[in-house]
N, C-alpha and C positions, 0 to 999 in steps of 0.2 A: 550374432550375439550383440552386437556393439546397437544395431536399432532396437534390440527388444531392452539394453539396457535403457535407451534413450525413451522410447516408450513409456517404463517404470516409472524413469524418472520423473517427466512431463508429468502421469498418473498421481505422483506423490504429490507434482507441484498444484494442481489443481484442486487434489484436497486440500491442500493446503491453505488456499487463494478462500476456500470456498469456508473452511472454518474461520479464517481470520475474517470473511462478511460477516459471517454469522455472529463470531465475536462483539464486532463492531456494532453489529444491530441490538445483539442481546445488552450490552452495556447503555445502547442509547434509549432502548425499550425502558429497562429498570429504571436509567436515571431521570425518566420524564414521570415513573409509576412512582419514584418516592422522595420523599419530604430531606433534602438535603443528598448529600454525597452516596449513594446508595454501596450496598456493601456487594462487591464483585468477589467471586469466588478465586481464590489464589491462582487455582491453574489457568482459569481464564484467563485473569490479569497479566500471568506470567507468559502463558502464549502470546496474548496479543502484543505484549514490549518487543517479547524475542524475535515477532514475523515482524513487528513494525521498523527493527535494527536493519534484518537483514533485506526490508525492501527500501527502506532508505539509504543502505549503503548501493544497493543495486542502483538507484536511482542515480547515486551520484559517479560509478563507474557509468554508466550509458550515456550522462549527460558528457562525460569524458570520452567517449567515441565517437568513431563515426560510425552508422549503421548505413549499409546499402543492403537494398531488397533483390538479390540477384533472381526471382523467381517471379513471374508473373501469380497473379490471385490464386487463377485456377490450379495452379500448380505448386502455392503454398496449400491449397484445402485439404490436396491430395497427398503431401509429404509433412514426415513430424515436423514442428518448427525447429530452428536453426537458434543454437545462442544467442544471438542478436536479437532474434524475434521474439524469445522469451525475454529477454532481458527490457524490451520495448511493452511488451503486453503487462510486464512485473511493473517497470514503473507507470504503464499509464492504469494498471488496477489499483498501485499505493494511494496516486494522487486521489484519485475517485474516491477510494475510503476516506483518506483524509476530510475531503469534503463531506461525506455523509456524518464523519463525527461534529465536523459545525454544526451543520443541519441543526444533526442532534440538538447539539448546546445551546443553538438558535432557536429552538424549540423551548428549551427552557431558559429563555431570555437571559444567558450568557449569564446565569449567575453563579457567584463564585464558589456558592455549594455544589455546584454540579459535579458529578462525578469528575475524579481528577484528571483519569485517563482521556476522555472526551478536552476536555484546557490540553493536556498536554499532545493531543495530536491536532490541535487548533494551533498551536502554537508551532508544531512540526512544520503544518504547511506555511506558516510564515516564512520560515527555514528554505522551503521547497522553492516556495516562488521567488525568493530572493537569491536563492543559489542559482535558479532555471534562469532569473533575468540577470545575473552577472555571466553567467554563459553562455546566452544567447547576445549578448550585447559585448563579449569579451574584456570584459573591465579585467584589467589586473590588482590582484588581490594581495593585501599587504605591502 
């Protein structure tokens, strides 16, 4: 019972991963096809803030861990992955969207009509990299 729950779950988490690209592209699409701030449909909008919360708070429990791969390759391909490994696959898929919404906005030469969502996950990875270099560098904070 407890791997077919994990199964499901993983299942949910991959649609998951795979509408928030889609999100990401569809808003970067629009905002290169129109003239100023393009108009995103609510749910979209509302999906991509609520996946973008909860893969940036994942991002900054993992940077708060330590993950060890106790499984060789071949032996992770062949079992579900392990918390850790999702937690690791979650935040290296956040940052990679992240980037593709620059892309985007780099695409339309960062200007300040561009769709808002796009600035505000340009500005998320500011966030990301500055958080990832005070933790890998162990600054203490405040």
């Amino acid at each position: 019972m407890k791997e077919t729950v994990r199964l499901f779950l993983t299942i949910l988490l991959v649609i998951g991963a795979l509408l928030y690209a889609a999100g990401v592209i569809y808003v970067g699409v629009q905002n290169l096809q129109a003239d100023g701030d393009p108009t995103i449909p609510e749910v979209i909008n509302n999906f991509l803030s609520g996946m973008g919360t909860v893969l940036a708070l994942n991002l900054g429990a993992f940077l708060g861990i330590s993950t060890t791969f106790r499984n060789g390759i071949g032996k992770m391909a062949r079992e579900l992955p392990t918390q850790d490994q999702l937690r690791l696959y979650a935040s290296i898929f956040y940052v990679v969207m992240l980037f593709v919404a620059v892309i985007f906005w780099a695409l339309d030469g960062f200007s300040p009509a561009s769709a808002r969502l796009l600035q505000e996950m340009a500005n998320s990875l500011v966030g990301v990299l500055i958080g990832a270099i005070t933790v890998i560098l162990g600054v203490e904070q405040g």
